[in-house]
KOLBADREN-895978 format. One record per residue (C-alpha): x, y, z. Coordinates in steps of 0.05 Angstrom, whole numbers, plus 5000, padded with zeros to 4 digits. Layout:
BEGIN
XYZ;...
% end
This chain:
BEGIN
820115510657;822915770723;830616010732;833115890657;838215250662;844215440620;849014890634;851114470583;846614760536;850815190483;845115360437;840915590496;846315960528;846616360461;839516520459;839616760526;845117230517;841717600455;835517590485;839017870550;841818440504;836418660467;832018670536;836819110570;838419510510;831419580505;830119800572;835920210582;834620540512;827520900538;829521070598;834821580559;830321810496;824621830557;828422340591;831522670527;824522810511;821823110581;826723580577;833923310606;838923200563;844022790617;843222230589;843722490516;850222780528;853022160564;851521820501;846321380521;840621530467;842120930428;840620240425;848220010423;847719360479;855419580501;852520260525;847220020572;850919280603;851519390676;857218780698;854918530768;847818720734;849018280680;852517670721;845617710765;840917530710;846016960690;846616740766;839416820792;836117050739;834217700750;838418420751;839119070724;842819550665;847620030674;843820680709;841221220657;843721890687;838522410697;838123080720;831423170754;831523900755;831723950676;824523710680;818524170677;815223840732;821223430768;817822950802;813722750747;818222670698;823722240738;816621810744;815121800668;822521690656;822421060709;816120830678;818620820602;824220280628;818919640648;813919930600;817819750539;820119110560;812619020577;810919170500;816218790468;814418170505;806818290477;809418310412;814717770408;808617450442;804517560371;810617290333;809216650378;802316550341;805516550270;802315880238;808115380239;813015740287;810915230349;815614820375;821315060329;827615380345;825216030335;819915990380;824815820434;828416360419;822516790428;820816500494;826916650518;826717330497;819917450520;821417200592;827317530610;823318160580;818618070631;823717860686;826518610679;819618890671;816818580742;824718650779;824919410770;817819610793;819319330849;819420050901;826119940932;832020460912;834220410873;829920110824;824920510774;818520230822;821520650879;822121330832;814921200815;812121160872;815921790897;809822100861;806121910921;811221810973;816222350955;821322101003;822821440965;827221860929;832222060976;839221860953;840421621024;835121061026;839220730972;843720491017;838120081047;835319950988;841519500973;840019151023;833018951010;834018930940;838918270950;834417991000;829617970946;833917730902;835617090940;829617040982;823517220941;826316930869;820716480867;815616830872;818417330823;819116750773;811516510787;809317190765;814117110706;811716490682;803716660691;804317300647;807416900606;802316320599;796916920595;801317270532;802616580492;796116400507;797215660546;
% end
């Protein structure tokens, strides 16, 4: 599908915007109960346990998906040292993020194979849902702060971490963005040929 072409297309724009929502609510969502969980109750307290879409939106986030198609939430706050094992669980809790978006595009994926749901409304909603779920997914593993790739790989590179590389990681990051969007998309639209099964 490549970069999703909103203009002039009001229905579209809609289902964009939902999808947009539930993928970052999503996302957003088990990064917090991820954490809660492990031990740290930040993000508990700063009330983001809950799948309310106003709690997670991120603004220049949010205008990024619309402009180039990818972006971010609004950071979960975390307090490493409330883990058992810190390291670990700042992983775990950087993991749950992409992993969810990964299995809700598996299962709106299923929803695709409904008898009689091709080429209807609803399956465009779904595709729209299901890539942006994977645009999120493949956009924060990639290891640059301060994306949730970079806190995983910390496992193995502990200084990815460092609150000063994120700085840098701005940098890169928007490079990226405007430089490597293609690509990104390619891997978009190939997982999503292998989930729909085309």
């Amino acid at each position: 599908m490549g970069i999703i072409n909103l203009i002039g297309d009001p229905v579209l724009m809609i289902f964009f915007i939902v999808a947009l929502l539930m993928a970052i609510t999503v996302h957003e969502f088990m990064h917090a109960w991820t954490a809660n969980y492990l031990g740290d109750p930040t993000a508990k307290y700063a009330k983001r346990v809950t799948l309310n879409p106003l709690a997670h939106l991120d603004p220049i986030g949010s205008l990024m998906i619309l402009l180039v198609g990818f972006g971010w939430g609004k950071p979960v706050p975390i307090n490493p040292n409330n883990f058992k094992n810190p390291r670990q669980g700042s992983a775990l809790t950087a993991l749950a993020g992409p992993m969810a978006n990964l299995l809700l595009a598996i299962a709106l994926a299923m929803l695709l194979k409904i008898p009689g749901l091709t080429n209807t409304i609803y399956a465009s909603f779904l595709l729209v849902c299901i890539q942006l779920n994977l645009v999120l997914m493949i956009f924060n593993l990639i290891p640059i702060p301060p994306l949730d790739g970079s806190k995983i790989l910390a496992l193995v590179f502990p200084g990815l971490d460092d609150p000063k590389l994120q700085i840098y990681g701005f940098i890169f990051l928007f490079a990226v963005i405007f430089f490597g969007s293609s690509i990104l998309w390619t891997m978009v639209n190939f997982l999503t040929r292998l989930l729909i099964g085309v």
